[in-house]
C-alpha positions as CSV (number, residue, x, y, z in Angstrom):
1,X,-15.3,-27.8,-31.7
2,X,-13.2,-28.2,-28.3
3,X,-14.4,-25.2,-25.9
4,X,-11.5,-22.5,-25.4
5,X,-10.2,-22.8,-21.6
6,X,-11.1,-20.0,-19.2
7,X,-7.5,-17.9,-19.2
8,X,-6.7,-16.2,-16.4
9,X,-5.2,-12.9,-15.9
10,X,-4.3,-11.0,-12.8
11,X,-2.4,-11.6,-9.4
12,X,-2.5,-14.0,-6.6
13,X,-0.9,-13.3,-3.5
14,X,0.5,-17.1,-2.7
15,X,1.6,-18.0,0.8
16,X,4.8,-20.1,-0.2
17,X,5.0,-22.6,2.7
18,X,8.1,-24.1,3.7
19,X,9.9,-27.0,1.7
20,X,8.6,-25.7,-1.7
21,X,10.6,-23.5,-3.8
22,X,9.2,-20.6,-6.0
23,X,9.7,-22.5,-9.4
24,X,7.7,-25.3,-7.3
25,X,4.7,-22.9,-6.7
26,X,4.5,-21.6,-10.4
27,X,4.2,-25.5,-11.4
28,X,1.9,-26.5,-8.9
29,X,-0.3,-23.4,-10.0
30,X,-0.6,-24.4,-13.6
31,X,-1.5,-27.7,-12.8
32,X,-4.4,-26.3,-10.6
33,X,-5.4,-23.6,-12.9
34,X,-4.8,-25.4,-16.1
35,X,-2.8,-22.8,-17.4
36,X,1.0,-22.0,-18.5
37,X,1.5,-18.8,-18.8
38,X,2.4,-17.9,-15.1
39,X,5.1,-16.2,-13.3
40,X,6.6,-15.3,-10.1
41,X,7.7,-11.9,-8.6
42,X,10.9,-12.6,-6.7
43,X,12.6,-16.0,-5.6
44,X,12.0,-16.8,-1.7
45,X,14.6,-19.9,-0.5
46,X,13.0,-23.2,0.0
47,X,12.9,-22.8,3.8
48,X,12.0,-19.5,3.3
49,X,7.9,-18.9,4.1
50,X,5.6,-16.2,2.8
51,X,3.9,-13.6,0.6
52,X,5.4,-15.2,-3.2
53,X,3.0,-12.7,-5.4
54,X,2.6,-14.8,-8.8
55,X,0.9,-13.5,-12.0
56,X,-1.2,-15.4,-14.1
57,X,-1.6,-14.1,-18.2
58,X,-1.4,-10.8,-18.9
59,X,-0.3,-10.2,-15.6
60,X,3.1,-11.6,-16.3
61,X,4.4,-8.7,-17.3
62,X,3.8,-6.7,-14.2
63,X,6.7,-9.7,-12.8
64,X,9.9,-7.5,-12.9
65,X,7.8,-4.5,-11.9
66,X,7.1,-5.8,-8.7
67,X,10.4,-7.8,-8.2
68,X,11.7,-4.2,-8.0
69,X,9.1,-3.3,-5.2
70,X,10.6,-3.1,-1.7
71,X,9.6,-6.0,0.8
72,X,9.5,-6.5,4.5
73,X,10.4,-9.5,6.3
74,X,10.4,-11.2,9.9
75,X,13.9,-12.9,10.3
76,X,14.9,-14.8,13.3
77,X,19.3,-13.8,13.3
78,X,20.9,-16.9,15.4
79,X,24.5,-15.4,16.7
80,X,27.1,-17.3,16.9
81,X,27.0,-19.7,14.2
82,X,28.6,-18.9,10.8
83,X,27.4,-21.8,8.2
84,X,28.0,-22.1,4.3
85,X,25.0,-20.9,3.4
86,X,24.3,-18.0,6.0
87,X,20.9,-19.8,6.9
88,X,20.5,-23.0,9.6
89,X,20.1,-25.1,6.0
90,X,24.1,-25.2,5.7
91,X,27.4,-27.0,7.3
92,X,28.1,-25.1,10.3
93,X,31.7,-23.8,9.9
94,X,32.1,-22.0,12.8
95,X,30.7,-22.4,16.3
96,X,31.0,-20.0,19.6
97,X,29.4,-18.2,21.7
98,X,27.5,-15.1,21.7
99,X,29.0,-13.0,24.4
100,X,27.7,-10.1,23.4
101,X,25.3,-7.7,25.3
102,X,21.2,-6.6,23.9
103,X,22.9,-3.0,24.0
104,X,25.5,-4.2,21.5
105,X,23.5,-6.3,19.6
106,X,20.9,-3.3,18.5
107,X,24.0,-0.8,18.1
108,X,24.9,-3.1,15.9
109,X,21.9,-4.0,13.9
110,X,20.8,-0.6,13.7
111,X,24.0,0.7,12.3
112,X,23.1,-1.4,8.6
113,X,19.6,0.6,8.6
114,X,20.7,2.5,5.2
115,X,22.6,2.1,2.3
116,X,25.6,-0.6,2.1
117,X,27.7,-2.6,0.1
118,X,26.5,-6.5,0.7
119,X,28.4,-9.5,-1.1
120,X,25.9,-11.9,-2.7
121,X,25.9,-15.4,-0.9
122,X,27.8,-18.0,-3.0
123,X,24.4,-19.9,-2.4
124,X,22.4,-17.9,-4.2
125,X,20.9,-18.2,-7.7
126,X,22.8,-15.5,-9.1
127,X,24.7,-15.7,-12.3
128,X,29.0,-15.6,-12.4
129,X,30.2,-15.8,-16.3
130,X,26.6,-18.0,-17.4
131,X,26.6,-20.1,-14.1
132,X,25.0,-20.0,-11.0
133,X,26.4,-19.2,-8.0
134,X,24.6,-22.1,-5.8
135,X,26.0,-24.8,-8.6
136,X,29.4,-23.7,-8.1
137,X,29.2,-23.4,-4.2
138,X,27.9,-27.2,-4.4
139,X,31.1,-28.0,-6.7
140,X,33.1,-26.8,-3.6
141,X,34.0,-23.7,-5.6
142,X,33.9,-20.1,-3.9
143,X,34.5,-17.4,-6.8
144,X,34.8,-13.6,-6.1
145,X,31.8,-12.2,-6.2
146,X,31.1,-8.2,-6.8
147,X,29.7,-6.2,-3.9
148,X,26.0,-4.6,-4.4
149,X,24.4,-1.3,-3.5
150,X,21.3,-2.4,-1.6
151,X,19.3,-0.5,0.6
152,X,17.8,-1.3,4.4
153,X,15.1,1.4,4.7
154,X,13.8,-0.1,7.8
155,X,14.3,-2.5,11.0
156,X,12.7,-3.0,14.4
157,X,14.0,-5.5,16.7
158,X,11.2,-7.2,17.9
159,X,12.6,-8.9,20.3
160,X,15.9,-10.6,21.7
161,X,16.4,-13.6,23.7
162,X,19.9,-14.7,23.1
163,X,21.5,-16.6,21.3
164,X,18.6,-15.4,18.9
165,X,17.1,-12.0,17.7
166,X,13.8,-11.7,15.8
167,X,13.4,-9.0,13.7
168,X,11.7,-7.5,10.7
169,X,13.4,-5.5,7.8
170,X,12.2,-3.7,5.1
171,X,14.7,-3.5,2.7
172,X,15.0,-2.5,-1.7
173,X,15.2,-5.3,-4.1
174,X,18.4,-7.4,-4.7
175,X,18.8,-7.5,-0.2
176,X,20.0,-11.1,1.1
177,X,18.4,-11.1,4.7
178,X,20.6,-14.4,5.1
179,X,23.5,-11.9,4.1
180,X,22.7,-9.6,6.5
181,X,22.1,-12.0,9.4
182,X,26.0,-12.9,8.3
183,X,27.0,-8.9,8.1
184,X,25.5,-8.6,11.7
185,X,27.1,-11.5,13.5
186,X,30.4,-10.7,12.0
187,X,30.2,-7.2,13.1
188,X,29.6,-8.2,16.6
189,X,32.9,-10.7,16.3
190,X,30.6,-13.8,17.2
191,X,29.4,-14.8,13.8
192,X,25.8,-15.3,12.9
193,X,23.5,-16.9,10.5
194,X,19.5,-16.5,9.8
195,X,17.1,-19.0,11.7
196,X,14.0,-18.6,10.0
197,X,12.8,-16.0,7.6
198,X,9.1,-15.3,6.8
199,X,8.3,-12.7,4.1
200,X,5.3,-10.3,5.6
201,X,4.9,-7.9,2.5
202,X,5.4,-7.6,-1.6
203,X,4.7,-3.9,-2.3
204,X,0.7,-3.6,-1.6
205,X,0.4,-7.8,-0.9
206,X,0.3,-8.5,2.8
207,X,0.8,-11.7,4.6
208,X,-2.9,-11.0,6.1
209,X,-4.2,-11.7,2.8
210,X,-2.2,-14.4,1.6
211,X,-3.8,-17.9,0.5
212,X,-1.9,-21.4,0.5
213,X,-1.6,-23.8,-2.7
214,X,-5.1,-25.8,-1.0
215,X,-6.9,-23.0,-0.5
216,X,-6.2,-21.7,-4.0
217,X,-7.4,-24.7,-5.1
218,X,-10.8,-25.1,-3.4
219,X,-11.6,-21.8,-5.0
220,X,-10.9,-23.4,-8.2
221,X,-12.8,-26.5,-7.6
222,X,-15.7,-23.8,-6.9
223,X,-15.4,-21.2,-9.9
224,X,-14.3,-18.8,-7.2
225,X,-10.7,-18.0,-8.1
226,X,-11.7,-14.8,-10.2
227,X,-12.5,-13.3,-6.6
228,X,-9.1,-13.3,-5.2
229,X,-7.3,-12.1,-8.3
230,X,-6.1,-9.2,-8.2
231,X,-6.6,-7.4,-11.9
232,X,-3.5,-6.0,-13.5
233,X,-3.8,-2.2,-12.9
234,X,-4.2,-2.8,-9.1
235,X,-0.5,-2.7,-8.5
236,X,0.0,1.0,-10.1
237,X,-2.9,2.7,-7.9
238,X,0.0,5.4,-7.0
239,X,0.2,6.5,-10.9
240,X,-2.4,8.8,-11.9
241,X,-5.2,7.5,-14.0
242,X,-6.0,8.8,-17.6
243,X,-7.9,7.6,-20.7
244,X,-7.1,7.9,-24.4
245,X,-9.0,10.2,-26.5
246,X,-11.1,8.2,-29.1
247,X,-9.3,9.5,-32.1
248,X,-5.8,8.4,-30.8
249,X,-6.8,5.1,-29.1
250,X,-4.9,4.0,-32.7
251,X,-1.5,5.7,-31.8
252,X,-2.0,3.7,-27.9
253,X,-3.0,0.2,-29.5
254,X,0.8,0.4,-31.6
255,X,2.2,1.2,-28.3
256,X,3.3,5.1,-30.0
257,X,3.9,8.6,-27.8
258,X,1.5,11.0,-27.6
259,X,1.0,14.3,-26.0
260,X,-0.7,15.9,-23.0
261,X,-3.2,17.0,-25.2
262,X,-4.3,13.4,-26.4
263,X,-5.4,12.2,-23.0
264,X,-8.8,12.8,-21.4
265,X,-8.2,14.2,-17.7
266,X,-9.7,11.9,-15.0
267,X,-7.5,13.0,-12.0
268,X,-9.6,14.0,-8.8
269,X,-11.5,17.7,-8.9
270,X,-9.2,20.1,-8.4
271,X,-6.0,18.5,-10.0
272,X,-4.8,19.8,-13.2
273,X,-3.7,17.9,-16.4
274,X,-0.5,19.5,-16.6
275,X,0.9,17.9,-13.3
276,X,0.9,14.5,-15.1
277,X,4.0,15.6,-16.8
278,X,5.9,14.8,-12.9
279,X,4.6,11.5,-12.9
280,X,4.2,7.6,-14.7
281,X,0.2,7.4,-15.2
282,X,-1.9,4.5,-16.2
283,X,-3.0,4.8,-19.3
284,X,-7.1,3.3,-20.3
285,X,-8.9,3.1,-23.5
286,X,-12.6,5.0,-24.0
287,X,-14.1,1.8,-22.9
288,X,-12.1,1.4,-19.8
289,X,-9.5,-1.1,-20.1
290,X,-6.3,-0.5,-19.0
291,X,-3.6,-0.5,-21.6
292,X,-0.4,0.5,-20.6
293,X,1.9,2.5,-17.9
294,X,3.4,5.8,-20.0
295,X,6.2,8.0,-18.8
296,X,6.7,11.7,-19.1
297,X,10.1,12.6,-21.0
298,X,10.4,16.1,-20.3
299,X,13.2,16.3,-23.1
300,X,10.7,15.3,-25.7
301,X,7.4,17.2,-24.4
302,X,5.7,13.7,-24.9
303,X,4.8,10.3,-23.0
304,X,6.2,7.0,-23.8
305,X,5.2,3.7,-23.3
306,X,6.8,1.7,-20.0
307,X,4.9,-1.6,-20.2
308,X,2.2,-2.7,-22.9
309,X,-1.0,-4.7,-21.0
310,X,-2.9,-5.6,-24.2
């Protein structure tokens, strides 16, 4: 009989180096790990560089969890150059110079810290009636495309040395940073486009903790790659933590509601039971595993399931 492969489950925090695109890491990994079911958390350009959490088994369905995780980037905003793709990859289409003083220049890129309405880049990998955006935009075709809410909860300028401006953002899921590099330089009247963009953070995964593809792959080659995964549960430390009383752990394993009552309290000393009903909490069986993230609805007095881990 064939031995079963080792299947992995949990996160890696990837440093996606430049040149490669997110679909390229996933494949890479699988041939490394021997292993297919694998996903990443959020599409980084090719020239893009950075934290590219990917999941591995189980893990895969924590993926749109954490795409919807804010994120913090380093971006390097070159004024006064507007190109077709809002990054230094494009055609330049417009070319002039950036007469504009450091006082203006942070007026102006402090004034999008907030809510605003930002138009998707035609090179993007968003979908217009069942085709891409990027496709069309290499047909020569520009279609209308619908603004979007986004959210820029953070920026400090780092530092300005014009024609360029470094920064880093922290922004809500769904933000173009190209997009805003754009927003800025056509808010100052000299037109603008992104220089470089590193990604520093994914929710809790840090660019200080970050491996490349060849590092991931000497841990392999070693039997070490257990150590840097990160297990499933990891990434809802901020729910509070409960366990399933023996005599219900049937109603959890069908992925059914239950009630305050059915759950063993393991909050810290000093918290009580009844506060879960505020919250999401992560949900383990008697012997520990973690099952599932459950949600209070107050209108039903019970819990119900979010996302199934079994």
């Amino acid at each position: 009989m064939t031995p079963q492969k080792n299947t992995f489950n949990g996160i890696l925090n990837v440093y996606k180096e430049q040149g490669y695109t997110s679909h390229d890491v996933v494949a890479k990994l699988r041939g490394i790990l021997k292993q297919k079911k694998i996903g990443h958390t959020g599409t980084l350009d090719p020239a893009a560089e950075g934290v590219l959490p990917v999941c591995l088994g189980k893990a895969t369905k924590v993926c749109e969890l954490l795409t919807d995780k804010d994120k913090t980037y380093q971006a390097v905003l070159h004024l006064g150059i507007v190109t077709d793709t809002q990054d230094m990859t494009g055609e330049i289409l417009e070319q002039k110079d950036a007469a504009v003083s450091e006082t203006e220049v942070r007026e102006a890129i402090l004034g999008f810290v907030g809510e605003y309405a930002q138009v998707p880049p035609m090179y993007s990998a968003l979908k217009v009636n069942g085709k891409k955006l990027c496709d069309l935009a290499r047909e020569g075709k520009t279609v209308e495309r619908k603004a979007r809410k986004i959210k820029i909860l953070e920026i400090t300028i780092d530092q300005i040395a014009l024609p360029f401006v470094t920064m880093t953002v922290t922004c809500s899921k769904g933000t173009y940073i190209r997009t805003l590099c754009h927003d800025i330089g056509e808010k100052l009247g000299c037109g603008g486009c992104m220089e470089s963009l590193l990604r520093t953070r994914v929710s809790s995964f840090t660019l200080k903790d970050s491996l490349k593809l060849p590092e991931i792959e000497k841990l392999q080659e070693s039997g070490k790659i257990e150590q840097i995964l990160m297990p499933v549960d990891a990434v809802f430390m901020q729910y509070p933590c409960v366990s399933i009383l023996e005599e219900q752990e049937k109603i959890l394993r069908n992925g059914n509601p239950f009630r305050v009552r059915e759950i063993q309290n393991l909050l810290p000393e000093g918290q009580n039971v009844d506060e879960l009903e505020k919250d999401r909490i992560r949900v383990y069986d008697t012997g520990g595993q973690f099952c599932a993230i459950y949600e209070y609805r107050e209108e039903k007095g019970m819990f119900f399931p979010v996302k199934m881990f079994l």
